[in-house]
C-alpha positions in Angstrom: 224.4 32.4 154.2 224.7 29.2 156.0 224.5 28.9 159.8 228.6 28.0 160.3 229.1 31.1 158.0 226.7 33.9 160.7 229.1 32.3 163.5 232.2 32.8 162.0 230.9 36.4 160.9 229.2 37.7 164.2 232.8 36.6 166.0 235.2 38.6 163.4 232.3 41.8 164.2 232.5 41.2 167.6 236.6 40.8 167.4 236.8 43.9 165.4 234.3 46.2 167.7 235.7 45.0 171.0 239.5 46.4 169.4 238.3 49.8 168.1 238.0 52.1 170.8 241.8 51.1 171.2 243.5 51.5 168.1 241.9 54.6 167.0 241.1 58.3 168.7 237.7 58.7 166.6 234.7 58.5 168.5 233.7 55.0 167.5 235.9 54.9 164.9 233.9 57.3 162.8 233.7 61.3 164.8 236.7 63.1 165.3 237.5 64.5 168.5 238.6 67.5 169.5 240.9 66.8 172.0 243.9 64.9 170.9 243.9 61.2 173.1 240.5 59.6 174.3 240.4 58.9 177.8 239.4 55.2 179.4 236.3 56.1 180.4 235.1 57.1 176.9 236.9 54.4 175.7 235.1 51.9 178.1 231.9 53.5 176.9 232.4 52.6 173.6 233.3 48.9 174.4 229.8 49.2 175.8 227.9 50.5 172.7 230.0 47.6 170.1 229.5 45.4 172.7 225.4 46.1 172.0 225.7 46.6 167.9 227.5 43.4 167.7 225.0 41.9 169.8 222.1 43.4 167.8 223.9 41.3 164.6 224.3 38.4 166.0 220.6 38.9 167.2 219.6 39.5 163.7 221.7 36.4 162.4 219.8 34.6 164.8 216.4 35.5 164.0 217.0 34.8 160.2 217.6 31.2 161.1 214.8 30.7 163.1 213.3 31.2 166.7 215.5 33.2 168.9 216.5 31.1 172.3 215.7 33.1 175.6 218.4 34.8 177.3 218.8 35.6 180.9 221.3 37.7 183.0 223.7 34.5 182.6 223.9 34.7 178.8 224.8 38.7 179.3 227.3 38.1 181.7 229.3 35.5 179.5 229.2 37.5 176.5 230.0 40.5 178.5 233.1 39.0 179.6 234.2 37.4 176.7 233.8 41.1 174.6 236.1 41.7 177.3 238.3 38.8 176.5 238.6 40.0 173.1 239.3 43.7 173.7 242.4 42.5 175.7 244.7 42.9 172.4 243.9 46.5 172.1 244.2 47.3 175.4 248.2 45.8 175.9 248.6 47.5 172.5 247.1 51.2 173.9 248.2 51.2 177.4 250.7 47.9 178.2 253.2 48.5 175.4 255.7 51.6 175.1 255.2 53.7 172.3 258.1 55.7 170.4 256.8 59.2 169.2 
């Protein structure tokens, strides 16, 4: 897989993770529940264990195609937010727009 390819890859994964506590009431998508609506704080802990899976890919993308850069807070912080960024979708989806039932 060529280098463009892991980008493009790693940002649909991180796109997809950072929506799924959101559109779903499955404990990461997978475990039922057995109450009937997730609540924000579980949901917010699952932002935080995608947000660490699709930073273990793209780590493992990164280590395929060579040495891995060195990180520090700053890099975490940026990435942080922009998992954040990306969630943002989900979020006015689950809790901004009305919902007939």
């Amino acid at each position: 897989m060529s280098q463009e390819a892991s980008v493009w890859l790693v940002l649909l994964v991180a796109v997809l993770a950072a929506n799924l506590p959101f559109l779903n009431e499955r404990l990461l998508g997978v475990v039922p529940l057995a109450g009937r609506v997730k609540s924000l704080a579980l949901r917010v802990g699952e932002l935080v264990i995608l947000y660490l899976g699709a930073g273990g890919i793209g780590l493992l993308f990164e280590r395929r195609a060579g040495q891995i850069a060195p990180q520090g807070w700053e890099f975490y912080a940026i990435t942080g937010a922009l998992f954040l960024v990306l969630a943002f979708p989900g979020f006015t989806w689950r809790y901004l727009l009305k919902h007939r039932k």
